[in-house]
C-alpha positions in Angstrom: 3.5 -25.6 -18.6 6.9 -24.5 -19.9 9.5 -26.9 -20.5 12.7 -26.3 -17.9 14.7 -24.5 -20.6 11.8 -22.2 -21.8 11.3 -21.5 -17.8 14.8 -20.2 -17.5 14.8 -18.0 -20.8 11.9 -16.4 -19.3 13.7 -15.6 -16.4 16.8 -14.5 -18.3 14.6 -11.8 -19.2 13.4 -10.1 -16.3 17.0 -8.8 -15.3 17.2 -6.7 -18.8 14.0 -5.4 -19.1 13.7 -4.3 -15.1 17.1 -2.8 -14.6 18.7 -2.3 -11.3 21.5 -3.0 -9.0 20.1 -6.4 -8.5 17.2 -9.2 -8.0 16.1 -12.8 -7.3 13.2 -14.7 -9.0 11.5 -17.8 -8.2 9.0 -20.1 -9.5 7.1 -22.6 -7.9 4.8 -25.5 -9.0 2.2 -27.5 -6.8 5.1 -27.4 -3.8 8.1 -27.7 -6.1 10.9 -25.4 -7.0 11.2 -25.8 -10.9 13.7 -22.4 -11.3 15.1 -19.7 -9.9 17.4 -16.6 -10.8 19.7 -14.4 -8.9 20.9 -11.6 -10.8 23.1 -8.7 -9.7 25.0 -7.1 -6.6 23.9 -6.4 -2.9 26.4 -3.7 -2.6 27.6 -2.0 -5.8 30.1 -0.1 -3.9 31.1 -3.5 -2.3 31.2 -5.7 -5.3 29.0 -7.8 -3.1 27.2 -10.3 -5.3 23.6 -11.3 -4.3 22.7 -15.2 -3.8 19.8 -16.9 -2.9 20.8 -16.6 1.0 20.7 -12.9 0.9 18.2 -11.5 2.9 16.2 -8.6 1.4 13.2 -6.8 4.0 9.9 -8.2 2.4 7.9 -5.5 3.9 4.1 -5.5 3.5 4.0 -9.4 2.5 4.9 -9.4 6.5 1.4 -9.2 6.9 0.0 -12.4 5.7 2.1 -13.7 8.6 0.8 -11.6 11.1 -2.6 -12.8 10.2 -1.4 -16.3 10.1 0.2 -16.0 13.6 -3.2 -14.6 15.0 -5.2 -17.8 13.3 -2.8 -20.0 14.9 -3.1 -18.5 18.0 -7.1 -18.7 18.3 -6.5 -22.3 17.2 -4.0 -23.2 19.8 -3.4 -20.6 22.4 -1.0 -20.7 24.7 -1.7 -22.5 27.7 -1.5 -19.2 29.9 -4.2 -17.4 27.4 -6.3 -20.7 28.0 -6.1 -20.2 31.4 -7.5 -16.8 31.2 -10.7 -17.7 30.1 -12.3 -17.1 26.3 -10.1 -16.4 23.9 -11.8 -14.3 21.5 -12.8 -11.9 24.3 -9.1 -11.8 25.2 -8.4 -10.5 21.8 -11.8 -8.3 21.5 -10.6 -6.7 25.1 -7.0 -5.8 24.2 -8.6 -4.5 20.9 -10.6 -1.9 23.2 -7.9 -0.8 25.1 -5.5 -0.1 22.4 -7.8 1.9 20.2 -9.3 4.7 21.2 -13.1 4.3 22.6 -14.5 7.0 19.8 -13.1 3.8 17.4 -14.3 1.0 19.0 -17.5 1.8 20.9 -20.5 1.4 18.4 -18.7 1.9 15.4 -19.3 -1.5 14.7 -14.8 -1.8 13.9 -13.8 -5.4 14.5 -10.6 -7.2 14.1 -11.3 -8.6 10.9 -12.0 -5.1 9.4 -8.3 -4.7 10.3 -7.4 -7.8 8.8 -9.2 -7.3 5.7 -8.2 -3.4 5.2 -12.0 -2.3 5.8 -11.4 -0.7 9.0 -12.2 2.7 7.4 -8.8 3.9 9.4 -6.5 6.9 8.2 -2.6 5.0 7.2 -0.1 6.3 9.6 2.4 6.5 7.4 0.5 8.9 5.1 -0.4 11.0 8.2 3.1 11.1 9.6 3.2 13.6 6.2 1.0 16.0 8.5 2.9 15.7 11.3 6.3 17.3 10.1 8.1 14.4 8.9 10.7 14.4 6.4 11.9 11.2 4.5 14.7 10.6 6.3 13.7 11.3 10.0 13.5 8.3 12.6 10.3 7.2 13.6 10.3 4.8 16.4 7.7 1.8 17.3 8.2 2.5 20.9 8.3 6.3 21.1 6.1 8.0 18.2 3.4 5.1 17.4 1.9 5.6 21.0 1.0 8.9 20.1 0.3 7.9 16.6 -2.5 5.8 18.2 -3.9 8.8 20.6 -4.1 10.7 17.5 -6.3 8.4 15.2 -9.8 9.6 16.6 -12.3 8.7 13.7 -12.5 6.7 9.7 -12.7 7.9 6.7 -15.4 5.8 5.5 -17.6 3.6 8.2 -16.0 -0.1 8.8 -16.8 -2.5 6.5 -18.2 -0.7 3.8 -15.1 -0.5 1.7 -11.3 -1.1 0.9 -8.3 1.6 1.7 -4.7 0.2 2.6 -4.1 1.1 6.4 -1.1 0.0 8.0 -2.3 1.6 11.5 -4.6 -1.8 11.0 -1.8 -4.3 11.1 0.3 -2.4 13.4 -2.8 -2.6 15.9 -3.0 -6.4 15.0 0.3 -6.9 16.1 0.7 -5.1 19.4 -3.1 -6.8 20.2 -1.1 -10.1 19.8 1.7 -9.0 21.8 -0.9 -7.7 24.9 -2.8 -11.3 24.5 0.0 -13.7 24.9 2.3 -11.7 26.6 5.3 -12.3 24.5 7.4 -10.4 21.4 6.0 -10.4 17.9 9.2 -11.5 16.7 9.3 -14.4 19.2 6.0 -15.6 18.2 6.5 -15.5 14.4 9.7 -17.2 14.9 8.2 -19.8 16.7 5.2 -20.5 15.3 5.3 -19.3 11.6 8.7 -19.0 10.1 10.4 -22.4 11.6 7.6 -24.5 10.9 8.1 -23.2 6.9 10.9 -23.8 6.9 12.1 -20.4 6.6 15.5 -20.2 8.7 17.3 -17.2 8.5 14.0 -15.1 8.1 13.6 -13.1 11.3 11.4 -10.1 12.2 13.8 -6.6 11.8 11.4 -3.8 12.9 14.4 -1.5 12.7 15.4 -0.4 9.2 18.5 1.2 9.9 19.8 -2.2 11.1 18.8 -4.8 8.2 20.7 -7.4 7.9 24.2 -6.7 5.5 25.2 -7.3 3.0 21.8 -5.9 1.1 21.3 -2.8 0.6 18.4 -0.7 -1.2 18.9 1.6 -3.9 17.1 4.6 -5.2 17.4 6.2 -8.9 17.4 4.8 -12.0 20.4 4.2 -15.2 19.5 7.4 -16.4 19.6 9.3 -12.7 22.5 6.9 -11.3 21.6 4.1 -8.3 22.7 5.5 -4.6 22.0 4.2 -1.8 18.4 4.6 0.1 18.1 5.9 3.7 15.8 4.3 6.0 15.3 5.5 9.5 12.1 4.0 9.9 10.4 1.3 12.4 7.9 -0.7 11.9 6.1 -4.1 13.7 3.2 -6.0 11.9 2.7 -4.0 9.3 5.6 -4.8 7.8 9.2 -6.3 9.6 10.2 -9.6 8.2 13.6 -9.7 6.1 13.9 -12.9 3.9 16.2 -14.7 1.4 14.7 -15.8 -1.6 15.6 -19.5 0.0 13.1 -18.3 2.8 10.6 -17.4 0.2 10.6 -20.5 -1.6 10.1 -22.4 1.3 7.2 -20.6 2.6 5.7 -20.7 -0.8 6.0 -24.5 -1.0 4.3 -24.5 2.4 1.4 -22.6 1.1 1.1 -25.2 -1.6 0.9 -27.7 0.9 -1.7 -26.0 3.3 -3.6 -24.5 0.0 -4.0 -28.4 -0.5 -6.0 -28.6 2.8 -9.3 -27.4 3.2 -9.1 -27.2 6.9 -5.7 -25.1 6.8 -5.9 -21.8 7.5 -4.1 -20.8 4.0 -7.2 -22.4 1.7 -10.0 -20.8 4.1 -8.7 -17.4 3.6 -8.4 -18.0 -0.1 -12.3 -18.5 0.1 -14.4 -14.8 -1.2 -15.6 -12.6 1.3 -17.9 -9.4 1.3 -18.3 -6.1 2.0 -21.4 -5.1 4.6 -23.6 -4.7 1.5 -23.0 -8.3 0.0 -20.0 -7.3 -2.9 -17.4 -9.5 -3.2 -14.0 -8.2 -1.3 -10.6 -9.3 -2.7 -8.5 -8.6 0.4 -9.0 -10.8 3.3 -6.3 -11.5 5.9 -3.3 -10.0 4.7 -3.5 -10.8 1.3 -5.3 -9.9 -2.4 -7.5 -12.2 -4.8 -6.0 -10.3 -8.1 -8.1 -12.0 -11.5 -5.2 -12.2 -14.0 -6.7 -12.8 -17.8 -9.4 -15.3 -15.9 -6.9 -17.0 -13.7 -7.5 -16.6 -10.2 -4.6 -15.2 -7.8 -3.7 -14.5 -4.6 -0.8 -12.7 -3.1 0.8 -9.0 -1.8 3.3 -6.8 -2.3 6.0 -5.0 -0.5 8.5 -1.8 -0.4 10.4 0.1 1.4 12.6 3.0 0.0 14.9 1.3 -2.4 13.0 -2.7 -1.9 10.7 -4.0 -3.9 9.2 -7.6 -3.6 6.0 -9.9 -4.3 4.3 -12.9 -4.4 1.6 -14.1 -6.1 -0.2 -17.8 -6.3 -2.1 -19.0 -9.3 -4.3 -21.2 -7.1 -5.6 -23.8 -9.0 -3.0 -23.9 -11.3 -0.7 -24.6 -8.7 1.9 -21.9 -9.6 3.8 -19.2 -7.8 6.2 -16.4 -8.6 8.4 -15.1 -6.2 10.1 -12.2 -7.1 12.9 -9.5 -4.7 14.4 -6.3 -6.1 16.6 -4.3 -4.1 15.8 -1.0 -6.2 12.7 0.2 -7.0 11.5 -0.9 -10.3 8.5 -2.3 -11.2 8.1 -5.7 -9.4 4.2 -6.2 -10.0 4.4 -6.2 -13.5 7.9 -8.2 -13.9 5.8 -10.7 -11.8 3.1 -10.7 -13.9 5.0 -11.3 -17.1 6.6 -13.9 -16.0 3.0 -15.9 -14.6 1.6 -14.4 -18.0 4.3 -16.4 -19.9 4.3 -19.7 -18.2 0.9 -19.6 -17.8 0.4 -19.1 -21.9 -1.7 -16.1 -21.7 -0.3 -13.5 -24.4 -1.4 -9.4 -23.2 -4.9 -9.3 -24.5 -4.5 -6.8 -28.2 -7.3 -4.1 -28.8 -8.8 -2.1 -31.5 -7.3 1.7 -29.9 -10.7 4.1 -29.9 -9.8 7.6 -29.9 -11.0 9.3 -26.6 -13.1 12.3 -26.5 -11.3 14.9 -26.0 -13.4 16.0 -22.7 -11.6 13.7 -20.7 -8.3 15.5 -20.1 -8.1 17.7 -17.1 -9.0 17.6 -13.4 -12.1 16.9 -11.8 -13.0 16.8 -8.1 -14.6 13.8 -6.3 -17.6 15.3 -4.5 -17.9 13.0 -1.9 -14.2 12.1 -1.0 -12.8 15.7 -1.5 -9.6 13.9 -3.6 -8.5 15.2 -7.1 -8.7 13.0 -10.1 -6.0 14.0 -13.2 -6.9 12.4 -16.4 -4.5 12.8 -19.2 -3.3 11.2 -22.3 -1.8 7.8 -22.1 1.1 5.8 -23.3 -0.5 4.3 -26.2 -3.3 4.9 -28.5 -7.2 4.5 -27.1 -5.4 4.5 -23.6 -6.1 7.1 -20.4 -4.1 7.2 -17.0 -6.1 8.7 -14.3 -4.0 9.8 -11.3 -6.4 9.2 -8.3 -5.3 6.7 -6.1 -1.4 6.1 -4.9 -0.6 5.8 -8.1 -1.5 6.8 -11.9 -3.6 3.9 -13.1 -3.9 3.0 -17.1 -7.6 2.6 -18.3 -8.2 1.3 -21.9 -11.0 2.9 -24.1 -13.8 0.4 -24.9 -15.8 3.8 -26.7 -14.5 6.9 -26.9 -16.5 8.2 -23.5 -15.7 4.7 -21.7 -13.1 2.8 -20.7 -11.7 -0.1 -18.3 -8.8 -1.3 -16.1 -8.1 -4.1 -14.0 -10.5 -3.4 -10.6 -12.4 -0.1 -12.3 -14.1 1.4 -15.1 -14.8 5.2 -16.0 -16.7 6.9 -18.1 -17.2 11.4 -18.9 -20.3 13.0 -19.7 -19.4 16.5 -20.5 -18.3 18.1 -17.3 -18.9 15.2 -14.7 -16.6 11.9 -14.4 -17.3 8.6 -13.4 -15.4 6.1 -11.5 -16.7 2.6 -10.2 -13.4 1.2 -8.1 -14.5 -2.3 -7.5 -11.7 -2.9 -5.6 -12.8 -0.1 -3.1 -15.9 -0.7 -3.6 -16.7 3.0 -4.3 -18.5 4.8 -7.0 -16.6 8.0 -7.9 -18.4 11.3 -9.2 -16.8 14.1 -9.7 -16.9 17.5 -11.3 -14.4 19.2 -14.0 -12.4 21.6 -12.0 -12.0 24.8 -14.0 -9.3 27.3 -13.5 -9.6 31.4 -12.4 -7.1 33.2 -12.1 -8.6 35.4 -9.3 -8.8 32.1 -6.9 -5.0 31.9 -8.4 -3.4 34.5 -7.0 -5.9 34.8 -4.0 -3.4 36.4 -1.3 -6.0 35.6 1.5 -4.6 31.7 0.9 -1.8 32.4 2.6 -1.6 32.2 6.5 -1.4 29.6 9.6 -4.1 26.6 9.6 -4.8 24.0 12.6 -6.6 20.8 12.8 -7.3 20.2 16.4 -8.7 16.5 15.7 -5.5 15.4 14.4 -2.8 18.4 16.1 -1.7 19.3 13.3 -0.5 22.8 11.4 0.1 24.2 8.2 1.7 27.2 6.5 0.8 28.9 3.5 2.9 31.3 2.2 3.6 32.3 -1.5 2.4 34.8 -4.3 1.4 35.4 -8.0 0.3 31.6 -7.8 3.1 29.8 -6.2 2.3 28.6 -3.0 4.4 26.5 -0.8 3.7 24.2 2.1 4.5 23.3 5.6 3.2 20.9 8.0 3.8 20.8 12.0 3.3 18.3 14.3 4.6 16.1 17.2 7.3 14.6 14.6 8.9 17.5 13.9 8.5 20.3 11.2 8.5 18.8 8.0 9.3 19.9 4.3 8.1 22.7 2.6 6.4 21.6 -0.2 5.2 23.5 -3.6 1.5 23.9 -4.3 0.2 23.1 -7.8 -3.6 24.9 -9.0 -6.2 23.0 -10.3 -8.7 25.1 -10.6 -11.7 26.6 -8.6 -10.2 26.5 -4.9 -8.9 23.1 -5.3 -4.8 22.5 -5.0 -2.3 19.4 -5.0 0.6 19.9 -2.3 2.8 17.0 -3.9 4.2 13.9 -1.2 6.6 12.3 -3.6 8.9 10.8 -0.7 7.9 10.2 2.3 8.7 7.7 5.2 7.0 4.9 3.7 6.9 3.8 -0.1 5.8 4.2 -1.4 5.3 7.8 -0.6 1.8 9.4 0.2 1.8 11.5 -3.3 -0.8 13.9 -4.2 -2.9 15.4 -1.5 -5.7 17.6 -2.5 -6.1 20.9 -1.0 -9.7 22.2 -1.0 -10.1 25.8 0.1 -13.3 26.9 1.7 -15.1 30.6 2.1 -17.5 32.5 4.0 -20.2 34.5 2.9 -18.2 36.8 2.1 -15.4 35.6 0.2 -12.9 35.3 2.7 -10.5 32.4 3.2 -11.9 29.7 6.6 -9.9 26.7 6.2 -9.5 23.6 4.3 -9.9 19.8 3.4 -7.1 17.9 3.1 -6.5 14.3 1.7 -5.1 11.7 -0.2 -6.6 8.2 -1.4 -4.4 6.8 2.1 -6.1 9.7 4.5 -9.1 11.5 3.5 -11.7 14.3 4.6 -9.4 15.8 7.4 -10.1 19.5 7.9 -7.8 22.5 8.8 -9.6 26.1 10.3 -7.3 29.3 9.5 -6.1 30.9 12.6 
């Protein structure tokens, strides 16, 4: 480990090379704060400085707590839940009524698919895309997750049998708490979690208009200029808690402590876990197993329009970076350079391999429906294949193979391989190749339904630029350009949505009759998949 000086030059760094408004950083070492940094303003306009008391939302690292709230609760109920009778079947009952029945009735869904993002379950936040949102509407727990819920009839792949980020499975987990004790989410977390940290001025703030002041988030860049981002969103479970980085260090210093106890419920969700068929799955309980150059790690991320934050644990190193940006730069891999530094583990150098040059272009994943881009990367011997939420950098081990972090892929001719052993899915897909007849197809255009999810979408356009509208019980949301890929497969682009971050691509696929004519389509992105529209 780093001496105290080299420590603090490494966290010097991170404020020039991820620029923004502002930041704090933390390190921590078997239960011990060894440094910290605080870097910029929480209000530019202000001149407000940020500290180490200034409360930032933490977003999607909420739900480690969550699952940490419903451990504690199986462990030592409330004396009214023990009064009811078995507490397990408490929990399994109010899971049944809050789902639908096509969910729960011998789908073979449990809670712990929920907790370990297997549940097969379309995100909410992606789908609110379909239902005319636009990125600065309100969306309220109380009013629009209700018929969220009545909405979400079926998965997108059977629970248990994969990984895919679902917030409708923490939301769930939540208001299944509240039903089983009878009390607020924010009441219990309080309570039960956050005091017992240590953590006190964290608090659960569903409400995103209202975070605490005198924070706020930022959108842009130096290039584009910083202004101020607009959230009119709730949310409860899957995200909620706002924090200081004082808060953060003291809940990582009590993971330290628990993570020292093999009876705590920290260290026995640290332990591996499986899909159905027997593969290891790195997500259990509200947080990610993440193999960094052979050291093991567990920890999550978070945003929220303008937020950025994580945490990640070096378990048997006994080391933990905190880190909370109120812009969004890139706040995984400032994390990771500073664990990759004190930790004495330089970026791994390869010989660059030229690729074939079949790689570039688009390709369409028979099975999932979804589009996958590959195109040149930033250096030498290096891909990015847009797929997932986000373009993701393989390296070229030959010049028909390559490897990232969690996948490998591989071309052979026309047809492209991906094994995501994160999602534990094997990818093949088929080069997409462009007509210009399915181009400037005129019979695209029209009115489309999908009763499962009531939903609808306009097409209008010509000569090849298409535009896109979606309907739905949130409103009517923004029309959207189309982009061809070829055959009758199109991206409608989701670069901002409610959530970040923001759904991104979803892939269009046009279907025919017989004769040629324009029926309907499948719609999805790596969030939502395999949802199907009829023209009307």
């Amino acid at each position: 480990m780093a001496d105290q000086e080299t420590v603090q030059k490494i966290l010097d760094d991170i404020p020039l090379r991820y620029r923004g408004p502002g930041g704090a950083i933390a390190v921590v070492r078997h239960g011990e704060l060894i440094a910290q940094r605080v870097w910029g303003y929480a209000d530019v306009d202000q001149r407000v400085h940020l500290s180490p008391e200034t409360q930032m939302p933490i977003c999607s690292i909420t739900k480690q707590f969550v699952c940490a709230l419903l451990l504690d609760l199986k462990h030592n109920p409330t004396p009214e839940m023990a009064a009811k009778g078995d507490i397990e079947s408490r929990f399994d009952e109010k899971f049944r009524e809050l789902l639908r029945p096509e969910l729960t009735n011998g789908t073979g869904l449990t809670i712990d698919h929920l907790c370990d993002m297997q549940s097969g379950l379309r995100d909410y936040w992606a789908m609110t895309a379909l239902w005319g949102t636009k990125p600065e509407d309100e969306f309220l727990v109380e009013r629009d997750c209700p018929p969220m819920l009545e909405r979400t009839k079926s998965f997108h792949f059977k629970p248990g049998t994969e990984y895919s980020y679902c917030n409708v499975n923490f939301h769930a987990l939540a208001r299944i708490i509240e039903r089983v004790t009878g009390e607020s989410l924010g009441k219990l977390l309080a309570k039960r979690i956050l005091k017992p940290a240590g953590m006190h001025t964290a608090f659960l703030c569903p409400d995103n208009s209202r975070l605490p002041p005198p924070c706020l988030g930022y959108e842009g860049t130096e290039e584009t200029g910083f202004i101020p981002a607009v959230n009119r969103m709730q949310w409860s479970g899957d995200a909620g808690l706002a924090a200081s980085l004082t808060d953060m260090i003291a809940w990582e210093k009590h993971l330290h402590h628990l993570f020292a106890d093999p009876q705590s419920w920290y260290h026995q969700v640290s332990r591996p876990i499986t899909y159905a068929d027997g593969t290891h799955a790195p997500y259990h309980y509200g947080l990610s197993h993440v193999d960094f150059d052979g050291v093991d790690t567990l920890g999550h991320s978070g945003a929220l329009r303008g937020y950025r934050s994580h945490r990640r644990h070096a378990l048997q190193e006994g080391l933990s970076v905190v880190m909370l940006f109120n812009h969004e730069g890139d706040v995984v891999s400032a994390a990771k350079d500073v664990m990759r530094a004190l930790l004495h583990k330089p970026k791994l150098e390869y010989a660059p391999v030229d690729p074939s040059p079949i790689w570039i272009g688009s390709f369409l994943d028979k099975e999932t429906q979804l589009s996958i881009t590959v195109s040149k990367g930033p250096a030498t011997g290096e891909l990015v294949i847009a797929y997932s939420g986000h373009p993701e950098i393989i390296r070229l081990t030959d010049p028909s193979h390559g490897e990232a972090p969690g996948m490998s892929a591989s071309v052979d001719g026309d047809v492209l391989r991906i094994h995501r052993t994160m999602d534990n899915r094997k990818l093949e897909a088929r080069r997409l190749v462009p007509r210009d007849s399915s181009f400037r197809d005129s019979s695209l255009q029209g009115d489309y339904k999908c009763t499962e999810i009531d939903s609808a979408f306009h097409c209008w356009g010509d000569a090849g630029m298409l535009y896109g509208e979606f309907d739905g019980y949130l409103g009517q949301g923004t029309a959207t350009s189309m982009k061809y890929l070829g055959d009758d497969v199109w991206i409608l682009a989701c670069p901002r949505g409610l959530d970040a971050p923001a759904p991104g691509d979803w892939t269009v696929v046009f279907h025919r009759d017989e004769s040629g004519s324009i029926t309907g389509f499948t719609i999805g992105c790596w969030l939502a998949r395999g949802l199907d529209f009829v023209k009307v």
